[in-house]
TIBATI-613614 format. One line per 8 residues: number of its first residue (from 1); for each residue x, y, z of C-alpha. Coordinates in Angstrom, 3 decimals. Each point is the difference from the previous one (the first is absolute). Example, Ala and Ser with C-alpha at 12.3 -4.5 7.8 and 13.67 -1.06 7.14 Angstrom:
<atoms>
1> 12.300:-4.500:7.800 | 1.370:3.440:-0.660
</atoms>
This chain:
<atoms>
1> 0.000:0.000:0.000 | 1.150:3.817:-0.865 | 1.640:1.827:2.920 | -2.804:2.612:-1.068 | -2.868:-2.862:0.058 | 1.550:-1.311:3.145 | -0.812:3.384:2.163 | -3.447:0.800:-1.906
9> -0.638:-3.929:1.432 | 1.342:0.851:3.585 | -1.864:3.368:0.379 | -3.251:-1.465:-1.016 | 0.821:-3.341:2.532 | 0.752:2.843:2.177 | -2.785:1.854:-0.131 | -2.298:-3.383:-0.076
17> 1.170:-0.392:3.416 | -0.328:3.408:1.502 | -3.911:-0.491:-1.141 | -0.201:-3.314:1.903 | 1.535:1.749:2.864 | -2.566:3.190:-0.354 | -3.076:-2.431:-0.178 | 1.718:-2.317:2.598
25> -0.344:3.192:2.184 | -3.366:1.426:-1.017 | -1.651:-3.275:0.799 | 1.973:0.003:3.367 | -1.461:3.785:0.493 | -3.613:-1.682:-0.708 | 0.403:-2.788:2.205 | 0.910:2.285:3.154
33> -2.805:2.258:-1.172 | -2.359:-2.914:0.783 | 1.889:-1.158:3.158 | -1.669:3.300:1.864 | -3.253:0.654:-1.484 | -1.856:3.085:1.683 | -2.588:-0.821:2.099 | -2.325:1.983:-1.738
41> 0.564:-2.121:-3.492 | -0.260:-3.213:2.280 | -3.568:1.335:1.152 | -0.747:1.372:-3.893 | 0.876:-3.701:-1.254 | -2.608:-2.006:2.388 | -2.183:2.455:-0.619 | 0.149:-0.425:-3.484
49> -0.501:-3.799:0.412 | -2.961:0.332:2.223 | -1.945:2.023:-2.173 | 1.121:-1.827:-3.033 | 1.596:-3.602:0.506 | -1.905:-1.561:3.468 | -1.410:-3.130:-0.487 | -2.447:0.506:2.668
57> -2.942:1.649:-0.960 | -1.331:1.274:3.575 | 3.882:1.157:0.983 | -0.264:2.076:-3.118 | -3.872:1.058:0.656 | 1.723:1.262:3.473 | 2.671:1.826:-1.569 | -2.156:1.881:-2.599
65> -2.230:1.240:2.775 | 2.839:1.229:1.251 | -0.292:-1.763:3.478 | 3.572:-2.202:-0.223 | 2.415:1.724:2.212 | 3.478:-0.578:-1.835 | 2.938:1.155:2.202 | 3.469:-0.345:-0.381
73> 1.497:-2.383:3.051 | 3.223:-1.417:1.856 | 0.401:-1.864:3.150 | 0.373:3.479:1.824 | -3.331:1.708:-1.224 | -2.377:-3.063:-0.586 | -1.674:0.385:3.837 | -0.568:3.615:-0.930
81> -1.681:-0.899:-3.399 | -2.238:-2.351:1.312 | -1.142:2.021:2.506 | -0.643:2.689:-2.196 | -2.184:-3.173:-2.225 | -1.296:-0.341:3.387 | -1.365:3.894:0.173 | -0.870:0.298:-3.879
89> -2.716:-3.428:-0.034 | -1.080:1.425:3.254 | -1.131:2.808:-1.655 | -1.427:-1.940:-2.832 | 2.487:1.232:-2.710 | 1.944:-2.674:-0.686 | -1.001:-4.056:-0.762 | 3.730:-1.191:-0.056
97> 3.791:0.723:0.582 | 3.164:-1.137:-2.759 | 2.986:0.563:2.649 | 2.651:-0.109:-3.278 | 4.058:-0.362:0.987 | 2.261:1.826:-2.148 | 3.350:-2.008:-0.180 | 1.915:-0.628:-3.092
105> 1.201:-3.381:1.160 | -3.416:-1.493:-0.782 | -0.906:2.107:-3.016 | -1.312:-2.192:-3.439 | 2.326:-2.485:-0.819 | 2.239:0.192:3.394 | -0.042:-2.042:2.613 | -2.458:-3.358:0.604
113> -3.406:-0.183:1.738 | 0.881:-2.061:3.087 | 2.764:3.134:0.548 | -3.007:2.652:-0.518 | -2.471:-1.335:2.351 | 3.007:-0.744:2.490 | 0.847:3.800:0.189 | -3.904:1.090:-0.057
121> -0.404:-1.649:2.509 | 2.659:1.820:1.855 | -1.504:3.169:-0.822 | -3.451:-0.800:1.433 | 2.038:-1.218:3.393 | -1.301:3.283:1.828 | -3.316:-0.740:-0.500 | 0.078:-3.987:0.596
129> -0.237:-2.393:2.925 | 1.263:-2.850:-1.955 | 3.641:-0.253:-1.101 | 1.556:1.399:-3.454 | 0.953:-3.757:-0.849 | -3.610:-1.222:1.201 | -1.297:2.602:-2.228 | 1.564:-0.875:-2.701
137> -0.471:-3.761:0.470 | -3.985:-0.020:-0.517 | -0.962:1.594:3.251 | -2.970:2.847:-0.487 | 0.148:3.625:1.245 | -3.400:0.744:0.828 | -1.213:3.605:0.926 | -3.292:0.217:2.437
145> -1.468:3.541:-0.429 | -3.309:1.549:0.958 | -2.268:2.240:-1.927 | -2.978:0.483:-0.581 | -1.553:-2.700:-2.862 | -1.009:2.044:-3.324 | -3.624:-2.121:0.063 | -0.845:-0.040:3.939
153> 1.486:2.920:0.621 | 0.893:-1.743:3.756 | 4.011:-0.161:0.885 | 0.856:-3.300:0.035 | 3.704:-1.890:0.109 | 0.973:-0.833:-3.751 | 2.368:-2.330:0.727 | 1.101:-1.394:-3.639
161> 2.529:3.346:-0.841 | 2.322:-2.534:-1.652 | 3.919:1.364:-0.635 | 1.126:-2.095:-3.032 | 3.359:0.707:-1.966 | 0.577:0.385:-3.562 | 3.185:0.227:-2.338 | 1.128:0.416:-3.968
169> 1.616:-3.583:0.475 | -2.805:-1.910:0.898 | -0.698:0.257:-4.179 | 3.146:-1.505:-1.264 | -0.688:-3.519:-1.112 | 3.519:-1.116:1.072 | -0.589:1.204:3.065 | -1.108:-2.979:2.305
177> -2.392:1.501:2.197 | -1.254:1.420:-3.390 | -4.116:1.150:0.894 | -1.082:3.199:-2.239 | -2.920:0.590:2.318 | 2.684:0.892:2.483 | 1.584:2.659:-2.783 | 0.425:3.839:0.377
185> 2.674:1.941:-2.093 | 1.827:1.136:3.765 | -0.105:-2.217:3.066 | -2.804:1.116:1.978 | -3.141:-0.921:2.707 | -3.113:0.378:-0.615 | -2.403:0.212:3.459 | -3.827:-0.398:-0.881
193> -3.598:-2.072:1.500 | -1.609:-1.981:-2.306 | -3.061:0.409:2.530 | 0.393:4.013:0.319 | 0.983:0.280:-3.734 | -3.410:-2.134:-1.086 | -1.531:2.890:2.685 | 0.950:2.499:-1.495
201> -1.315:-1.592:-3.704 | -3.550:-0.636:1.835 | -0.319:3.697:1.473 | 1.060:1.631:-3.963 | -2.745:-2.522:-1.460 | -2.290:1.467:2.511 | 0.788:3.600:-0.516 | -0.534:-0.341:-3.977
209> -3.110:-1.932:0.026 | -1.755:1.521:3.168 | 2.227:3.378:0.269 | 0.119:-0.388:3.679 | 1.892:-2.875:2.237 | -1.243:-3.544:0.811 | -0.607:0.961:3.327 | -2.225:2.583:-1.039
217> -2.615:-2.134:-1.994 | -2.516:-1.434:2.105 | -1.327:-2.927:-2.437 | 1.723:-2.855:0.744 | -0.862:-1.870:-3.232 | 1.311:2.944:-1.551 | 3.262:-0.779:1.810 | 0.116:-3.575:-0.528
225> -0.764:0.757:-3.804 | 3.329:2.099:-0.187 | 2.007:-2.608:2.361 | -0.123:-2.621:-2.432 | -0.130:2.189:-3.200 | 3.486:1.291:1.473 | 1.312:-3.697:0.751 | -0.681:-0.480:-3.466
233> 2.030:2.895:-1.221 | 2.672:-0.743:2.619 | 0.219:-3.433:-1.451 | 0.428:0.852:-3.378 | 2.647:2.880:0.538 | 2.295:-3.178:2.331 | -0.504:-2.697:-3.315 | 1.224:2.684:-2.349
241> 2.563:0.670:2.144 | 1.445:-3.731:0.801 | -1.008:-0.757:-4.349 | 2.484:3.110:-0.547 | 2.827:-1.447:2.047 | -0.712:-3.178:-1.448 | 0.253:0.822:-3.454 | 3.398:1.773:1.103
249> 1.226:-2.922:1.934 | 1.989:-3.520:-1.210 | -1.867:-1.528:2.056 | 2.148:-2.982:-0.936 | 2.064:1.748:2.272 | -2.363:2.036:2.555 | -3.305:-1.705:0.041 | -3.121:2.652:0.090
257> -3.748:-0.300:-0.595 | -3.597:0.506:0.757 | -1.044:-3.505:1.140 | -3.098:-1.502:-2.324 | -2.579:0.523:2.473 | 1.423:3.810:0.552 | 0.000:-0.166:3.384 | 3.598:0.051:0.668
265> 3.439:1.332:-1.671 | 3.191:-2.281:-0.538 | 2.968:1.838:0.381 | 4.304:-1.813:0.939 | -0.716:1.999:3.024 | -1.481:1.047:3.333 | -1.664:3.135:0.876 | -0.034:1.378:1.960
273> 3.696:-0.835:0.861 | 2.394:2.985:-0.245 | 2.194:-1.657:-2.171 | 1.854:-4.045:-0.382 | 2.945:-1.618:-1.160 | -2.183:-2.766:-1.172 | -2.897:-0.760:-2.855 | -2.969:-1.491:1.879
281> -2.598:-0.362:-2.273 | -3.288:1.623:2.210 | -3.829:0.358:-0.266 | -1.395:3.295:0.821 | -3.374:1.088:0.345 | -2.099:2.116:-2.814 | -2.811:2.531:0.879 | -2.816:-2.309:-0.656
289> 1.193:-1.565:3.173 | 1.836:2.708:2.150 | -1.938:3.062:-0.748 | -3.505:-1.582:-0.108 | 1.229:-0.888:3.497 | 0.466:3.578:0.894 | -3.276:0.984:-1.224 | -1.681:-2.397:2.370
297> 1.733:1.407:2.431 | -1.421:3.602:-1.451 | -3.558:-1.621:-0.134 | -0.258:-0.574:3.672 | 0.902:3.550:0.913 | -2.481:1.181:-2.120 | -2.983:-2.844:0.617 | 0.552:-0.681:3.651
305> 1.957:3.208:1.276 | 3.192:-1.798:1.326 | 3.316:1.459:0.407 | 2.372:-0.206:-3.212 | 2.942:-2.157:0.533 | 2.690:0.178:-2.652 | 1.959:-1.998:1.849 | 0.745:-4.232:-1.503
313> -1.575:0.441:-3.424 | 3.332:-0.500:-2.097 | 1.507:-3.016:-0.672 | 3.229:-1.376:-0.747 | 1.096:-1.836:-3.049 | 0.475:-3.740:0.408 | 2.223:-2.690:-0.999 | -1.508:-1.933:-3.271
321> 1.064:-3.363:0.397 | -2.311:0.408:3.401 | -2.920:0.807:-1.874 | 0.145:-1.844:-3.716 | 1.526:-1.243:-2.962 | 0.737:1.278:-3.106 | 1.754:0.212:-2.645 | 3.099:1.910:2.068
329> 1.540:-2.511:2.434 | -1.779:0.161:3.215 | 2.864:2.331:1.137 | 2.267:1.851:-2.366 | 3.542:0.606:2.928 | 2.610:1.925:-1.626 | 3.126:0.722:2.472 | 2.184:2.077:-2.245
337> 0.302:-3.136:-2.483 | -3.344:-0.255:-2.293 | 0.585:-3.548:-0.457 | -1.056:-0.930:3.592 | -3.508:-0.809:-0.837 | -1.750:-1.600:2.563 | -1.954:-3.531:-1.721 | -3.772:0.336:0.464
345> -1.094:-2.183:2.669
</atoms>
């Protein structure tokens, strides 16, 4: 090669390599940009996802009525923050709470889920009588509060405000504790009642069709008519909800469905555990069964003047190889290694 070909060949080499180096460094610029992302885009990003991307349709009816209280949290604030959830539902202006931690060590594709619910659970210490590890292990952090029931309009002890962790990595497929229901795009915990949130659905059903509270109509038949017209409703919006997940799930994977008598959803999990370092495949009650218990409850504070108890009327999930067979084995155990499949028994 020329002596003149020779440098016209080493400059451009030269210059090759000074653009590797400039990108080299531009993408290490972009990657410590999204090591320490504001809190504020943190908070602009799940709210973008709620109003947008949530699978479940009542969390996202809450959140366009403006009544989900979405607060930035750590270890060191979250008593403060749920007391201030505390105040706010008090006052009847918020449904539910998304506590959401902002650390790039478990942003998308960093980290594993057994490490995310580990350190959520650390965060929620402050606020728990059971132990981080417990917590994390498949124990339940359940909230008792008292207020004053949207239909009765007596204070009563809901005692079903369930603390239940979410994280990006719970979507990954790889990932073995891999459960999309359990997905949010930052690791977070969401505190809400099924029994006060149904409430709450019950006392807007009144004010729309009646324009006045439940409490306020004096027709009981009038009342039972909306009870199970809202059961109904309440029904439908939890179906579309577990379909949706469904139709986003490998359930090859991550079993999840509406059972064929739609009484019950199927899901590789319990709730209301916080969070587990397991796959339990688990039954859970469906409105037809839990809410239609709740307005029975209503009924006969209505019909026969008794005092409203809130207290008892949620259930937990349970264990499907105790209840029947199908065509998941009997109990779908996954300890970190998805082959560990429990045979049906």
């Amino acid at each position: 090669m020329p002596l003149a070909d020779r440098r016209i060949y080493s400059s451009e080499i030269h210059h090759i390599e000074l653009e590797r180096t400039r990108c080299a460094r531009s993408r290490l610029r972009q990657s410590q940009c999204t090591l320490n992302k504001p809190d504020a885009l943190v908070l602009s990003e799940m709210r973008e996802w709620m109003a947008g991307e949530l699978p479940c349709v009542a969390g996202r009816r809450e959140y366009g009525r403006g009544r989900y209280m979405i607060r930035i949290a750590s270890k060191a604030t979250v008593a403060a923050v749920v007391e201030e959830y505390t105040t706010q539902i008090a006052m009847g202006e918020v449904v539910a709470c998304l506590l959401v931690f902002n650390d790039e060590r478990f942003y998308h594709g960093r980290s594993d889920t057994s490490t995310t619910f580990h350190f959520l659970a650390e965060q929620m210490a402050p606020i728990s009588d059971i132990s981080p590890s417990a917590l994390a292990n498949g124990a339940s952090l359940t909230k008792a509060i008292r207020l004053r029931c949207p239909v009765t309009n007596q204070l009563t002890l809901f005692d079903d405000f369930e603390c239940i962790a979410f994280c990006p990595q719970s979507a990954q497929k790889a990932d073995p504790l891999y459960d999309p229901l359990l997905y949010a795009p930052h690791p977070c915990v969401n505190i809400s009642s099924d029994v006060y949130a149904f409430s709450c659905f019950v006392s807007d059903s009144a004010l729309v069709a009646w324009h006045k509270p439940v409490h306020k109509e004096s027709d009981n038949e009038q009342i039972a008519d909306l009870f199970g017209r809202c059961v109904d409703r309440w029904q439908r919006v939890a179906t579309a909800t577990i379909r949706k997940f469904e139709a986003n799930t490998d359930t090859a994977l991550c079993p999840v469905h509406v059972t064929p008598d739609n009484t019950h959803w199927i899901a590789a999990h319990k709730d209301p555990a916080f969070a587990e370092q397991k796959k339990e495949v688990h039954r859970h009650e469906l409105p037809i069964l839990y809410a239609t218990r709740i307005t029975e409850r209503w009924l006969r504070v209505f019909t026969e003047k008794k005092a409203y108890d809130a207290a008892g009327l949620a259930r937990d999930g349970v264990p499907v190889r105790t209840v029947f067979n199908r065509h998941y084995p009997d109990s779908l155990q996954i300890h970190g290694d998805r082959s560990q499949i429990a045979p049906p028994l």
